[in-house]
C-alpha positions as CSV (number, residue, x, y, z in Angstrom):
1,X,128.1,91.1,-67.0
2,X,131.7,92.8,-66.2
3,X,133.8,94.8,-68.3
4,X,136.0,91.9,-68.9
5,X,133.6,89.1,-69.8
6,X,131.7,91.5,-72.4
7,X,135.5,92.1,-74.1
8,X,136.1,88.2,-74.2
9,X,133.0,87.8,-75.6
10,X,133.5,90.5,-78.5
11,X,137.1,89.4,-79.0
12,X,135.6,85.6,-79.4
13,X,132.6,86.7,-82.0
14,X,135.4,88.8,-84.2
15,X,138.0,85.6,-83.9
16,X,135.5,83.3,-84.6
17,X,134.1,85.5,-87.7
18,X,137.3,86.2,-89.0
19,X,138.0,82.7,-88.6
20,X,134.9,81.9,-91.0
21,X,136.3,84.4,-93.6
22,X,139.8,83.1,-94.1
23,X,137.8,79.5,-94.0
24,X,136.3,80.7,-96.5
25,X,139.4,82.3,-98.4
26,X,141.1,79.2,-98.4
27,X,138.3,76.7,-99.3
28,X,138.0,76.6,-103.2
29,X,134.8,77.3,-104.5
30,X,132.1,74.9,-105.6
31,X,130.4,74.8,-109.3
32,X,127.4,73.9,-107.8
33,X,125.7,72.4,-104.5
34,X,124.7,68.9,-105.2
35,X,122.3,68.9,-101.6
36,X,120.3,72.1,-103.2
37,X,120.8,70.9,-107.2
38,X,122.0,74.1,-108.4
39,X,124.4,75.8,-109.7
40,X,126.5,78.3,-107.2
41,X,127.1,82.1,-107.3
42,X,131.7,82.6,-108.3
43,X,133.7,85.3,-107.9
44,X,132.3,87.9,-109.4
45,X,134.6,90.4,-111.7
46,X,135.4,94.2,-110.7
47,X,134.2,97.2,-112.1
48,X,133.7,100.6,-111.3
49,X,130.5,100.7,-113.1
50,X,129.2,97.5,-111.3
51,X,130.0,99.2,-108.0
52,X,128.6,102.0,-109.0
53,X,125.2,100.6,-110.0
54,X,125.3,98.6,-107.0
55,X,125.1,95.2,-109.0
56,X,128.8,94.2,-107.9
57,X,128.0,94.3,-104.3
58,X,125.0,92.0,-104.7
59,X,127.0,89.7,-106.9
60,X,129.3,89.8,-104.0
61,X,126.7,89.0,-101.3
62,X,125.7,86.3,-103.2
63,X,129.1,84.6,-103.9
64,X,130.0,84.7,-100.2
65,X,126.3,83.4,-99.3
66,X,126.6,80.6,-101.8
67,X,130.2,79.7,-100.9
68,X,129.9,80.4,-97.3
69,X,132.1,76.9,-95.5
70,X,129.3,74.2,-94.6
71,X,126.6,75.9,-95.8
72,X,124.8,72.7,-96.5
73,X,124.7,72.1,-92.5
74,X,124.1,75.3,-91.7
75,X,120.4,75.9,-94.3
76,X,119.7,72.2,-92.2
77,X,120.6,73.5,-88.7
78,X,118.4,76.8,-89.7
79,X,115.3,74.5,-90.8
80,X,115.7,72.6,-87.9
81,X,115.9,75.5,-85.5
82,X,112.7,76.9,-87.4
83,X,110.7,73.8,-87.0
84,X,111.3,74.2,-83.3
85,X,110.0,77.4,-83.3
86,X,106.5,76.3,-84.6
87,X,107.2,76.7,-87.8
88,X,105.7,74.6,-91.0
89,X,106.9,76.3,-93.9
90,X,110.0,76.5,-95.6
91,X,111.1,78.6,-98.2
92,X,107.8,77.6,-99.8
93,X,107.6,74.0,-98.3
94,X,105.5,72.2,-96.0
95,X,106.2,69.8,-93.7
96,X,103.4,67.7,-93.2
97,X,104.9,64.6,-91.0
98,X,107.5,62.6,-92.7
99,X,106.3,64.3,-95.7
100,X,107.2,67.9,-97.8
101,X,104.5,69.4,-100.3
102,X,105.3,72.8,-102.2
103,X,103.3,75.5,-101.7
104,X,102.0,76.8,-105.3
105,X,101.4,80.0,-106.1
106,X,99.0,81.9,-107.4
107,X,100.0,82.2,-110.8
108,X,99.4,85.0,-113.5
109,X,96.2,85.1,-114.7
110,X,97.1,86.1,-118.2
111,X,99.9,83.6,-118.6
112,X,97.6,80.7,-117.9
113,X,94.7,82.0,-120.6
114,X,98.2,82.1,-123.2
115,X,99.1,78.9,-122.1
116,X,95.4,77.6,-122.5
117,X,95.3,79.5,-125.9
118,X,98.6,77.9,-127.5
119,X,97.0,74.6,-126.7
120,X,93.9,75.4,-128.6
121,X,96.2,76.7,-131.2
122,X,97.8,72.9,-132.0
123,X,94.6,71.2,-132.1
124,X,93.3,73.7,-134.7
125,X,96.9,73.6,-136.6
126,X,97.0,69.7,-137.4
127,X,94.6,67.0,-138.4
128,X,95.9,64.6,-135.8
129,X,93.9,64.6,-132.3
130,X,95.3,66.5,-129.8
131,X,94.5,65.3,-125.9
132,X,95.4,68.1,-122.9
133,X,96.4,66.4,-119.8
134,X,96.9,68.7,-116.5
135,X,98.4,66.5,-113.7
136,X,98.0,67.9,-110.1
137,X,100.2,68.5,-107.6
138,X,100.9,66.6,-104.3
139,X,99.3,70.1,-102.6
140,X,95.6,69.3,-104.5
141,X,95.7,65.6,-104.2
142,X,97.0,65.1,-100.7
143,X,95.7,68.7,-99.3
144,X,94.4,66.8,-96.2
145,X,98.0,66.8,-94.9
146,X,98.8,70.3,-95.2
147,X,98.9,72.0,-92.3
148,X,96.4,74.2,-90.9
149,X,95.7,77.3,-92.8
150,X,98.4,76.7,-95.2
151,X,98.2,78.8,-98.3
152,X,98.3,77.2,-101.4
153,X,96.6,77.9,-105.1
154,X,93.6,75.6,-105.4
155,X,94.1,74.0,-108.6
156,X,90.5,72.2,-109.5
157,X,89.1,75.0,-111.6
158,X,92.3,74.6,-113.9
159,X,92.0,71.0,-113.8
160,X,88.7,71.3,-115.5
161,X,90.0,72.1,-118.7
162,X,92.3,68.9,-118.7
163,X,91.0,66.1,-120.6
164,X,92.3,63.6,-118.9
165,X,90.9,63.1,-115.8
166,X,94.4,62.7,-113.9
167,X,92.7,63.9,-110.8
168,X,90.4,61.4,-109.9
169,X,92.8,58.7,-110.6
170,X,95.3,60.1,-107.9
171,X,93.0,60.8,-105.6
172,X,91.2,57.3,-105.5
173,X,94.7,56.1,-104.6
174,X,95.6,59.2,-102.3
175,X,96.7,56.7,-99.6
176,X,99.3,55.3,-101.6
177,X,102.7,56.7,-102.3
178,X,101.4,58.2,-105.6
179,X,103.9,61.3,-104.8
180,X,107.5,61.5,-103.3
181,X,107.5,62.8,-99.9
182,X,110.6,64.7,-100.8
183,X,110.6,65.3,-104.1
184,X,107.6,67.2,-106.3
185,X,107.5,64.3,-108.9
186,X,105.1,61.7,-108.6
187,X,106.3,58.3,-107.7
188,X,106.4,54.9,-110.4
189,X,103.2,54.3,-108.9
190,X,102.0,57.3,-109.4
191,X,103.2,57.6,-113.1
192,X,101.2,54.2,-113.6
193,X,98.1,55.3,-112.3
194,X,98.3,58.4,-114.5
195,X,99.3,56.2,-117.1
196,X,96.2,54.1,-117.1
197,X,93.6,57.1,-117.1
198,X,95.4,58.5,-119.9
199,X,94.5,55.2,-122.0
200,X,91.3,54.7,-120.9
201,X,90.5,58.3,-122.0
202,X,91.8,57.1,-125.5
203,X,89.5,53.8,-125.1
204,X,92.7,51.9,-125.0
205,X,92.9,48.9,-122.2
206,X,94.6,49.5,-119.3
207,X,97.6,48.1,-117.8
208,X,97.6,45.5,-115.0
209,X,99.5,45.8,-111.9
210,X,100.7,42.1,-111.9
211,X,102.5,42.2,-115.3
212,X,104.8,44.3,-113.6
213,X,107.6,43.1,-111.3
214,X,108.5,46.6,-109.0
215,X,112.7,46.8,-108.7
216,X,113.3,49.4,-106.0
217,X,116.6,51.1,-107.7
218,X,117.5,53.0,-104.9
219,X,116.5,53.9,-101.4
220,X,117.9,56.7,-101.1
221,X,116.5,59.7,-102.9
222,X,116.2,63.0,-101.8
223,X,114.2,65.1,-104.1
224,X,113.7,68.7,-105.0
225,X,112.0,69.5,-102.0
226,X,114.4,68.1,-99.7
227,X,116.6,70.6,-101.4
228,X,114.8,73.6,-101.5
229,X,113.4,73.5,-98.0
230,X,116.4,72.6,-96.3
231,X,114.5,70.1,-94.0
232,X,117.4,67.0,-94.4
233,X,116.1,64.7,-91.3
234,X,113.1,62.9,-93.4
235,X,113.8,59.6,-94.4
236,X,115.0,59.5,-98.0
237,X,112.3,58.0,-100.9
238,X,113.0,54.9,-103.3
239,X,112.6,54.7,-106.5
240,X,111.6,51.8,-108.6
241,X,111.4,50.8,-111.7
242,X,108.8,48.6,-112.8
243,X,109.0,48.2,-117.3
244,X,111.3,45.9,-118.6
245,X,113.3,46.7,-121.5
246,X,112.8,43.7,-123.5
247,X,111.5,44.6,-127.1
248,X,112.2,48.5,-126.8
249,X,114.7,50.5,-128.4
250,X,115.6,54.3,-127.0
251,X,116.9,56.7,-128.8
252,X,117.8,60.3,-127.8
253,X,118.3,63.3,-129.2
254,X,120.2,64.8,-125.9
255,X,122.8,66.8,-128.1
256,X,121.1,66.8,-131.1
257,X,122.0,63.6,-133.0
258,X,120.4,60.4,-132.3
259,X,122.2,58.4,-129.9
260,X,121.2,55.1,-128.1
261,X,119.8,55.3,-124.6
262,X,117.3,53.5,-122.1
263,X,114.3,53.4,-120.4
264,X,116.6,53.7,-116.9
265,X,119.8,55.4,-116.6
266,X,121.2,53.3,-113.6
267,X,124.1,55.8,-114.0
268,X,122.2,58.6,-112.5
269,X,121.2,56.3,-109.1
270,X,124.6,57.1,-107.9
271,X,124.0,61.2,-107.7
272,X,121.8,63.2,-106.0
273,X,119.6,63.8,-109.0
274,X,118.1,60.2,-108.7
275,X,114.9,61.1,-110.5
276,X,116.6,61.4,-114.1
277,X,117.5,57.7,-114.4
278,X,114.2,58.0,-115.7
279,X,115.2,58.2,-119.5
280,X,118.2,59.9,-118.7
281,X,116.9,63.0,-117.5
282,X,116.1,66.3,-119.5
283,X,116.5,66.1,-123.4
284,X,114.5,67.7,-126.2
285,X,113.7,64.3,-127.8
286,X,113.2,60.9,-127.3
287,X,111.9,58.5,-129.3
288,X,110.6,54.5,-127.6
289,X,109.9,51.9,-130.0
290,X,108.4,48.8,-129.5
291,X,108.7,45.9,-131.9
292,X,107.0,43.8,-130.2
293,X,103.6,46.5,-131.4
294,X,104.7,46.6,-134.8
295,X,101.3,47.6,-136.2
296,X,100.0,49.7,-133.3
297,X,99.7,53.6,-132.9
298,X,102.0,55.9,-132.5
299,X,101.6,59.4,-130.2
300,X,103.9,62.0,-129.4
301,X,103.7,63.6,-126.0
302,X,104.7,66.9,-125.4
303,X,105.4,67.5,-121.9
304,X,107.7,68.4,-118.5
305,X,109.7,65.7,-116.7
306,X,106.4,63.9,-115.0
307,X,106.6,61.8,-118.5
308,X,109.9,60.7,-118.0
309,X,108.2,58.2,-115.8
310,X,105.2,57.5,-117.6
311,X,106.8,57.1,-120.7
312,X,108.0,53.4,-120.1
313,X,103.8,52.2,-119.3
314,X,102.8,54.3,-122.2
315,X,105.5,52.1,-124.5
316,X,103.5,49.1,-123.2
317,X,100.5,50.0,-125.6
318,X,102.2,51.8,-128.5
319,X,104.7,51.0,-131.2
320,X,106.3,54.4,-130.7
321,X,106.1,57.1,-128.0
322,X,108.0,60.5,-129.1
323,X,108.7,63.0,-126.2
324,X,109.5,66.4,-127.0
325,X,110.4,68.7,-124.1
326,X,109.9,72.9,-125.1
327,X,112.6,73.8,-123.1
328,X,114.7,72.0,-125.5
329,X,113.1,71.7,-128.8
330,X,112.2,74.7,-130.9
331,X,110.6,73.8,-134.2
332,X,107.0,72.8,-134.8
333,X,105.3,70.2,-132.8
334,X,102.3,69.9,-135.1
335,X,105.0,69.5,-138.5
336,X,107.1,66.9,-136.4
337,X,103.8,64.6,-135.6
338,X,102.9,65.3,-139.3
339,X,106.5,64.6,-140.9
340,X,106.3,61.1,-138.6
341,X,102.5,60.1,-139.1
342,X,101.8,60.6,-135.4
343,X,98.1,58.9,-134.5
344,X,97.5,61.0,-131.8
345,X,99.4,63.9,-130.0
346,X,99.5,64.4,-125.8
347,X,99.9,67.7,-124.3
348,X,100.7,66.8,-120.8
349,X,102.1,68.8,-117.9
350,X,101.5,69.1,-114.7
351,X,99.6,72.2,-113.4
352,X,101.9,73.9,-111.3
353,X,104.7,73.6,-114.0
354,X,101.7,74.8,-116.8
355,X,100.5,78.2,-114.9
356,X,104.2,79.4,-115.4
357,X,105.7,77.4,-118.1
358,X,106.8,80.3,-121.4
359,X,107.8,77.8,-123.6
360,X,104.2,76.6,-124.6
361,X,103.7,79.6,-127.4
362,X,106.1,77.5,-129.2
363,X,103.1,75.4,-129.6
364,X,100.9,78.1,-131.8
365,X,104.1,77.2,-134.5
């Protein structure tokens, strides 16, 4: 290599990096990245004592890593380039064929046993039955497609302590697309068969594949996964929705009044976060009635956003369903199903959100 060739070399690396910074100088910076879901590192404010502690410089690296220009290209150019080398896992991702399954981790010990605890907690707390449903992951139901040697928390001792046997029913229909292949959720029909052990654990009959008419809402969902691992190429998922509406009446409690909703948002199916036209995404309550079941039960499920999806079968074979998300709602679940004259109460999460979730103590209220 001559003298020459080395200096246009180093001139071309310096242009083209000082091209990237006044890029990125002139670009206004985004809220929030709509390919990863999340919201983005801004400018962050000087201080001496921030630069000091060595906090301002990070908060720097970070703002010009989360703003850097085309960044959404360049995490998909990086998986990409990965996958050539060999490599199957993706900032805690696995590509197994046309599909992505999160790796979960082995979780604290101690924190589960709480978790476990505050559950016990309820039941003892309130005269109205209390059922705990764990619903596995894509990585213990479809562990055959993992690839070889990948690590990932095996979750069937934990699953034991569900009653609801949420495993069996997946499995027995492993070949079906009971989970997204890029998103962690599982799918409508998923949600259904989950749906259907959870009644016949309550002796209650079970729904029936032809009273339902599937509407694919969108074919063009990319989940959580396809976020987080960068791998863009798959083929996106669709959604469908398969309840009709007739005879129900939603009501949500999204900003802490009641306010009319639906069992599908159709306003979300033009965003990237497909998955919360289910119900209209994250809320701390939400209430489905059914007048068509004027004298049947009522339950309240307390649970993460895998209900979102099972709510509409479950308000099939009750007269109410009340969701209450812990993230969201702080006072007691056990007064709540008391004050409405709940028939039964379901605790139902799915494991890998359980072994971490901190909101459950709320539970021992």
């Amino acid at each position: 290599m001559t003298t020459r060739y080395s200096r246009f070399l180093s001139a071309f690396f310096c242009l083209f990096l000082g091209g990237l910074l006044v890029w990125h100088i002139l670009l206004p910076d985004r809220a929030s990245s709509e390919t990863e879901n999340r919201t983005l590192a801004q400018r962050p404010d000087f201080s001496w004592a921030a630069l000091v502690d060595g906090s301002y410089t990070a908060a720097v690296e970070e703002y010009f890593a989360d703003q850097f220009p085309l960044r959404d290209g360049w995490t998909g150019l990086k998986a990409r380039t990965e996958q050539l080398l060999g490599k199957s896992e993706f900032n805690g991702v696995y590509l197994c064929g046309d599909t992505l399954i999160s790796r979960v981790e082995t979780p604290d010990a101690e924190q589960v046993e709480k978790n476990l605890s505050y559950v016990k907690r309820l039941a003892e707390s309130t005269a109205v039955p209390v059922t705990f449903g764990l619903i596995p992951s894509a990585a213990e139901v479809w562990k055959d497609k993992l690839p070889d040697g990948a690590a990932s928390w095996d979750q069937t001792d934990l699953l034991e302590e569900s009653g609801v046997d949420f495993l069996t029913a997946l499995s027995t229909h492993a070949g079906d697309q009971v989970f997204y292949r890029t998103d962690h959720h599982w799918t409508t029909l998923g949600a259904f068969y989950g749906a259907n052990a959870l009644l016949e654990t309550w002796g209650i009959e079970p729904l029936r594949v032809e009273d339902f008419t599937p509407e694919t809402a969108s074919d063009s969902f990319n989940g959580t996964l396809y976020s987080q691992s960068g791998i863009h190429w798959l083929r996106p998922d669709s959604i469908e929705f398969w309840a009709k509406e007739d005879g129900l009446t939603v009501t949500s409690w999204r900003t802490g009044k009641p306010e009319p909703a639906s069992l599908y948002d159709r306003s979300y199916l033009n965003v990237k976060d497909k998955y919360s036209a289910f119900l209209g995404g994250n809320q701390p309550l939400c209430v489905i009635k059914n007048e068509n079941l004027p004298e049947g039960e009522k339950v309240l499920v307390i649970r993460d956003s895998y209900a979102d999806s099972l709510a509409p079968f479950l308000a099939q074979r009750f007269a109410e369903v009340h969701l209450l998300d812990l993230r969201y709602y702080r006072a007691s679940a056990a007064q709540y199903a008391e004050k409405h004259g709940m028939d039964r109460i379901a605790v139902l999460y799915s494991a890998q959100n359980f072994i971490s979730d901190r909101n459950l103590v709320l539970l021992a209220q």
